[in-house]
matplotlib code that plots the C-alpha trace (Angstrom):
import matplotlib.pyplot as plt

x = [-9.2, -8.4, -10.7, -10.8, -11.4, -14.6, -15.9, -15.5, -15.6, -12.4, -14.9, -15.0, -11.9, -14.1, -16.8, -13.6, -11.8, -15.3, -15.6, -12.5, -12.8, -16.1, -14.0, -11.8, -14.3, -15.6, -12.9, -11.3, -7.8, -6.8, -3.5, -2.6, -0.8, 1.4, 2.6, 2.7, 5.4, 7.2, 8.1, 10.0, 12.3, 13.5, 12.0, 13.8, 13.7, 12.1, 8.9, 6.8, 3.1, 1.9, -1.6, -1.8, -5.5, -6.3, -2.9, -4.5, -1.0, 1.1, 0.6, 1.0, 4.2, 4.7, 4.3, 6.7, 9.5, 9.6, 10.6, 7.5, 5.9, 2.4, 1.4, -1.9, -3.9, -7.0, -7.0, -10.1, -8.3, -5.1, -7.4, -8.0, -5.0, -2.9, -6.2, -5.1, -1.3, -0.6, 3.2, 3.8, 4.8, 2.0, 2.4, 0.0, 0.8, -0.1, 1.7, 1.7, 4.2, 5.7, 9.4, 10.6, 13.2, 10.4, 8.8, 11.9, 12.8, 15.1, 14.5, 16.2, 13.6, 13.1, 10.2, 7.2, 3.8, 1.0, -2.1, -5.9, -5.8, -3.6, -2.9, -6.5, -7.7, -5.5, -6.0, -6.1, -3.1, -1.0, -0.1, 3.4, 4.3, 3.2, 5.2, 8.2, 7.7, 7.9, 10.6, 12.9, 12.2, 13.4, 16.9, 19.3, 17.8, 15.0, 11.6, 8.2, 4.8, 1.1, -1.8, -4.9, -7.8, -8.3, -11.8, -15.0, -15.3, -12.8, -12.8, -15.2, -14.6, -14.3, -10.9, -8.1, -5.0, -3.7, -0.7, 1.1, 0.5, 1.6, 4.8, 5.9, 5.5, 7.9, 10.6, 10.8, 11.2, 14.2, 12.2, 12.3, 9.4, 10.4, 7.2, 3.2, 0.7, -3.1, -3.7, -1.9, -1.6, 0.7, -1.6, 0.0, -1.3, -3.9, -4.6, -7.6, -9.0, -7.1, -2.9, 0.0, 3.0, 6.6, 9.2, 13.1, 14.5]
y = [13.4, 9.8, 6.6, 7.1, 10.5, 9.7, 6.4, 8.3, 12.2, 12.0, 11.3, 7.9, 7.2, 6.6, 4.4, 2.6, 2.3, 0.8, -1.5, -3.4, -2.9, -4.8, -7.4, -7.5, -8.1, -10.9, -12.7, -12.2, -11.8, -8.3, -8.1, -10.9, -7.8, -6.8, -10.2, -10.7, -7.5, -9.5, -12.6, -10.6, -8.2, -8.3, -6.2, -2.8, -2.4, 0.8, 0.7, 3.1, 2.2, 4.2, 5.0, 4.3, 4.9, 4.8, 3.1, -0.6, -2.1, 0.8, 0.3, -3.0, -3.7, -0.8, -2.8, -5.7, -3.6, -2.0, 2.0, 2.4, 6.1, 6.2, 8.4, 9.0, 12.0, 11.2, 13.9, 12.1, 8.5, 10.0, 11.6, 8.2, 7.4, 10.0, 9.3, 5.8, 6.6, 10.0, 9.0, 7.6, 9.7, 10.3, 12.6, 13.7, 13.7, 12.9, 9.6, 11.0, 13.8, 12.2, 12.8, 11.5, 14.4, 17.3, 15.4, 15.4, 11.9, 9.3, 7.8, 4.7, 2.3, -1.4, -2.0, -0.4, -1.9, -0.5, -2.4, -2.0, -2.1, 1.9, 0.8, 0.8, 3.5, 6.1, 8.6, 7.2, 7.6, 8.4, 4.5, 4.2, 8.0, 5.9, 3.0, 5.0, 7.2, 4.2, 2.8, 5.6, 5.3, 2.3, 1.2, -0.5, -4.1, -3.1, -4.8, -3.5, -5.5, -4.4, -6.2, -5.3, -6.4, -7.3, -7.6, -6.5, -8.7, -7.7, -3.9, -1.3, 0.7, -0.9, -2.5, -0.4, -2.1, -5.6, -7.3, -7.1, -3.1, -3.2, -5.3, -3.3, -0.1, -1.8, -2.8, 1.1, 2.0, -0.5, -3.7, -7.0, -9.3, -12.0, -13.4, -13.2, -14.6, -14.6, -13.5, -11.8, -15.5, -16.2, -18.5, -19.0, -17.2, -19.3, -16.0, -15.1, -11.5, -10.7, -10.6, -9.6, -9.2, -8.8, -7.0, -6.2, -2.7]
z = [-9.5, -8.4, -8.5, -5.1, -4.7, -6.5, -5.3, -1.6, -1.7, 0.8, 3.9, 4.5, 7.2, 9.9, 8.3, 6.9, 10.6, 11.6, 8.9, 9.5, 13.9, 13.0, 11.1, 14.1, 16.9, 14.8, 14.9, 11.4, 10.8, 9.9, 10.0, 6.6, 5.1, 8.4, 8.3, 4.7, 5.1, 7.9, 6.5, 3.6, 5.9, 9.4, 12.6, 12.1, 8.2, 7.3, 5.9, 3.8, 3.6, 0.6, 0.6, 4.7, 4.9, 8.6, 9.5, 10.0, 8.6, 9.5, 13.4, 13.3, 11.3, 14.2, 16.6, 15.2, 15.6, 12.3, 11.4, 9.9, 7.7, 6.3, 3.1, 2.0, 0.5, 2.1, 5.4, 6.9, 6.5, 8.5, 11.1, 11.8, 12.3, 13.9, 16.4, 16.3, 16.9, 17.5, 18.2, 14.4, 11.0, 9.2, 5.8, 3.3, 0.3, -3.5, -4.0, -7.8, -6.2, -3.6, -2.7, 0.6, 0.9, 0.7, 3.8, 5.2, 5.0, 3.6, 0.4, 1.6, 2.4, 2.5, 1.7, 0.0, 0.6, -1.1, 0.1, -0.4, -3.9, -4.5, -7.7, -9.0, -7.2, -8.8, -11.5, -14.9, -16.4, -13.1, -12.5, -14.0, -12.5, -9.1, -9.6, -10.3, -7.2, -4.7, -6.4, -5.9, -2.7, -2.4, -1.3, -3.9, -3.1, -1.3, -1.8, -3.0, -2.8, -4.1, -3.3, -5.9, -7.3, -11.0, -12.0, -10.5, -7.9, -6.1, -6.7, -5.9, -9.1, -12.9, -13.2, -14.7, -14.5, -15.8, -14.1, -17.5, -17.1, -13.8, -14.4, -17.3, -14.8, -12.8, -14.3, -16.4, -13.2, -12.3, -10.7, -11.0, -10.3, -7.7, -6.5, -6.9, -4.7, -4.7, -1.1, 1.9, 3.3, 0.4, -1.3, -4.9, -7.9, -10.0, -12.1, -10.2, -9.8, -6.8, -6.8, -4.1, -6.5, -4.8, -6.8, -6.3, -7.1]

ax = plt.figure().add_subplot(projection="3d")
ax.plot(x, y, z, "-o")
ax.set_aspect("equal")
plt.show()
């Protein structure tokens, strides 16, 4: 059972959805990631958001122009947002198993974004299996960037992954680190508890 699986029980889409549509009204910016994703390829690139949740970046790099497909293994999260976006390909699916040609897709995608802290919130053990999913995924050159938490203040479960971890995940499975910020407004790391880390397959 994953991190999440646990911290939730697999129920919480909606009180997720209102969380960040509270966020919204407010006046807070909740779409750092969607452009984040934007300033890295151009309107078209295919995009797979891994561990989509309720679709909150999906449906907005959407509605950039990009060829967008959401994963996630959460049903109630993707009720939320095949509510949100009926129109838009939404797969569930254990990112621990995941192989675009089963879905029925190409495995020739631009970029990967895994946002709201995936990484952490996986089954022990499962991260590098993860990481070497996506990246298959990924066309020669394209681009995959994970935003996560690092310590307690910035995770709802204990922390479970370093960046070293993370970076050694990556490049067994072929990637290069190119950049790594400390928010989704590209803010440079300082080594704080939160990174966004951009790497090359």
């Amino acid at each position: 059972m994953s991190r999440w699986q646990e911290l939730t029980g697999e129920t919480s889409g909606n009180d997720y959805a209102a969380r960040f549509a509270a966020l919204a009204r407010s006046g807070k910016d909740v779409h750092g990631e969607a452009r984040f994703c934007a300033a890295l390829v151009p309107a078209g690139a295919r995009v797979l958001d891994a561990g989509c949740g309720t679709g909150r970046v999906m449906i907005r790099l959407t509605e950039l122009g990009y060829d967008c497909v959401g994963v996630d293994l959460d049903a109630s999260m993707l009720a939320v947002a095949r509510e949100q976006a009926s129109d838009l390909p939404w797969f569930q699916a254990d990112l621990t198993e995941f192989e675009p040609d089963r879905l029925g897709i190409a495995a020739d995608f631009d970029l990967v974004v895994a946002a709201g802290n995936i990484f952490p919130l996986l089954a022990a053990g499962t991260e590098a299996t993860v990481v070497e999913r996506l990246a298959a995924a990924l066309r020669p050159g394209g681009l995959m960037v994970a935003g996560f938490g690092l310590d307690a203040a910035h995770l709802p479960v204990p922390p479970s992954i370093t960046l070293p971890e993370y970076d050694a995940y990556c490049a067994a499975a072929g990637l290069t680190l190119i950049d790594r910020f400390a928010t989704w407004d590209a803010a440079p790391y300082d080594n704080g508890g939160y990174a966004v880390s951009v790497h090359r397959r």
